[in-house]
N, C-alpha and C positions, 0 to 999 in steps of 0.2 A: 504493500500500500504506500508507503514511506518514499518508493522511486519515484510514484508518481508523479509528488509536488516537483521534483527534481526532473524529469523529464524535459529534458531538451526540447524536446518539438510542441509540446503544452504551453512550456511556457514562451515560446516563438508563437506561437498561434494568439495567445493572451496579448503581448505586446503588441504583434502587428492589429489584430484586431480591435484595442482597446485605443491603440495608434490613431487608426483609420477612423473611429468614430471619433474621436477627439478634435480632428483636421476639421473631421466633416463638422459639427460643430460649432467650432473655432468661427471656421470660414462665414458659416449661415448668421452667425450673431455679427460677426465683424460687418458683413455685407448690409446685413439689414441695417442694422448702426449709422452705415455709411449714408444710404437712402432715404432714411427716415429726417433726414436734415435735408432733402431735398423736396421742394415741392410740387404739385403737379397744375397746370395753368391750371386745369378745370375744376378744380378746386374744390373739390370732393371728399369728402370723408371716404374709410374704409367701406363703412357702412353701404353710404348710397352710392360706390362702386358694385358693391356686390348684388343691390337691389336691380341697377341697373344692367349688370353682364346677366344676370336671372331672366329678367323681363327679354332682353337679346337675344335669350337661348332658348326663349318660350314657357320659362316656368314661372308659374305667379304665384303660386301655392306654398312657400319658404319664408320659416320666421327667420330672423336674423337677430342675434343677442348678444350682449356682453356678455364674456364669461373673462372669469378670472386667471391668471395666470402670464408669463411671457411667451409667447410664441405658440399658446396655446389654440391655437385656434384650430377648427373640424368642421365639419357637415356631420350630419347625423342621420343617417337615410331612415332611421324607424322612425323620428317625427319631424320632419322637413327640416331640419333646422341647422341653421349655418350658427356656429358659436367664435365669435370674434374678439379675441384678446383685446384687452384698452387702446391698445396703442394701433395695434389696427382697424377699430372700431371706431375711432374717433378720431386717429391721425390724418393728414391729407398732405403726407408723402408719398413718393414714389414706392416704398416700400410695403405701408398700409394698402395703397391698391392693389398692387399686384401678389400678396397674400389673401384677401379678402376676394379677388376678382378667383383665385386658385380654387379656394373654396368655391364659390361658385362654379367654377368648372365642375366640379363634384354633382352640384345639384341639378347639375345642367345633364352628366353621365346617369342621374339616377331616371328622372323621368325618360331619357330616349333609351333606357330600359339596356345602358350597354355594360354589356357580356362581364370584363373582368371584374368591374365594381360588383356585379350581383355575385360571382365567386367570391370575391375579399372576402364580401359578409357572412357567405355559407361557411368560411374558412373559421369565421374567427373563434368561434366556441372553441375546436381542434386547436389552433396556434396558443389560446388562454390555456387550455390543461397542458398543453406540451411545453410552454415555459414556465410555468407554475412547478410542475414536477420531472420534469426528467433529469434533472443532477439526480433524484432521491433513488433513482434506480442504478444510475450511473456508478453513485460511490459505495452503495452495498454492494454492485460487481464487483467492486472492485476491491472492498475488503476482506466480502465473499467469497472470492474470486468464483464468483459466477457468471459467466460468457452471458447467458441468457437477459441477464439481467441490464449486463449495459447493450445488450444489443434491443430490448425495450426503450430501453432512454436514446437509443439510435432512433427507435420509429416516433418515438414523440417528440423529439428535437426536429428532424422531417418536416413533421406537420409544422413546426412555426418557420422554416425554411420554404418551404412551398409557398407561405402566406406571404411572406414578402419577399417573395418573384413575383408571385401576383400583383401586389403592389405596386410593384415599378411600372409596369404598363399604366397602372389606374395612374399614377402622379402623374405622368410624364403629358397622357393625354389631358390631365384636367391643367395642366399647365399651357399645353398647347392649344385647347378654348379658350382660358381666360385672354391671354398674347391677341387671338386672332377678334376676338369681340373688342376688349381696348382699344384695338389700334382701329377696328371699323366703324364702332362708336365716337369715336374724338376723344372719352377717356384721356386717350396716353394722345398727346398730340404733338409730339415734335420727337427726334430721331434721337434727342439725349433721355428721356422720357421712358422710351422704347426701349432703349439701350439699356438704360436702369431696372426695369421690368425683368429683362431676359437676365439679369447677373444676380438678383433677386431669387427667382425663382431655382435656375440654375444652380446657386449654390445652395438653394432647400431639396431641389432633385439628389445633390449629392450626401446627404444625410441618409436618403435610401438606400443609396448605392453602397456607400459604408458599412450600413449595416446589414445588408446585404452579402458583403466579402465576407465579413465578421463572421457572420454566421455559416457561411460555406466553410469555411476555414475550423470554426467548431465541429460541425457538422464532419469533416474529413476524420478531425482527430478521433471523434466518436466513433467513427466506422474502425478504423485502423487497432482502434482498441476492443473492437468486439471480435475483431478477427484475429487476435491472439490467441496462440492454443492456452 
């Protein structure tokens, strides 16, 4: 059991991964930082960006809220509801819109009924017990030494790797509604505006992608440990 912590490639896998989400992170808070001092002509709140990419994408049916938190912000497809951090929700920088407008891309994927957002959601129960409990079968393998057991914690660490593959397709396109309704709308109306948007978004796309490796790179070690005689 004692090798384990010592394991070379564990703790290469911990670093790089904990590395990777850390950048991604870093990056998303710096960016947004940076934009959030910039502001948008049309002079908009978070808010009545997101109202208005809605109504653009045909949904009228979506509450829109403060909720607490920094960079908290979500759509909620079980009750329409778009949840927008303070500073998105009432800021009218570049940066508040094109989070708030993101979200709305979401609301906008829920009613044209598209494909990965309604897997996300069928995923998520699965992704909740598989990161809730799969170390607990993991490290009884392991002081067990019973194969079985971390190869259990194999199939439920899976399911929360599967969930956010799936994911990356849902951000990417609700990234890329929001981009295509601001700039059709007048929202975002000049090329530095624009600019600000896509570097925005972009470095919230790589927090996925982060944890994403992160977890493939978990996910390897898992396997490579169950396949120990």
């Amino acid at each position: 059991m004692f090798g384990f912590f010592f394991d070379p490639f564990w703790m290469l896998v911990t670093l790089i991964g904990g590395g990777l989400t850390l950048w991604a992170q870093m990056r998303v808070k710096s960016t947004f930082g940076k934009y959030s001092q910039v502001g948008v002509r049309s002079g908009m709140t978070g808010a009545q960006a997101a109202r208005a990419v809605c109504r653009a994408g045909g949904v009228e049916e979506v509450a829109i809220e403060r909720h607490g938190g920094f960079l908290s912000d979500h759509y909620n497809p079980k009750t329409r509801t778009l949840a927008l951090s303070p500073d998105v929700h009432d800021g009218r920088s570049v940066s508040s819109i094109a989070v708030a407008a993101h979200e709305a891309g979401h609301a906008i994927q829920h009613a044209s009924n598209y494909g990965p957002l309604g897997l996300r959601s069928s995923l998520v129960p699965m992704a909740g017990i598989g990161s809730r409990l799969w170390y607990l079968p993991f490290f009884l393998g392991i002081v067990l030494n019973m194969q079985p057991l971390i190869q259990l914690a194999v199939l439920l660490f899976s399911g929360v790797v599967l969930f956010q593959l799936v994911t990356l397709p849902v951000e990417f396109d609700a990234s890329k509604r929001a981009k295509a309704v601001l700039t059709s709308s007048g929202i975002v109306s000049t090329a530095d505006e624009a600019r600000g948007v896509e570097q925005v978004l972009g470095a919230a796309a790589m927090t996925y992608v982060a944890a994403v490796a992160a977890s493939i790179l978990q996910l390897l070690y898992l396997v490579m440990r169950s396949s120990r005689d």
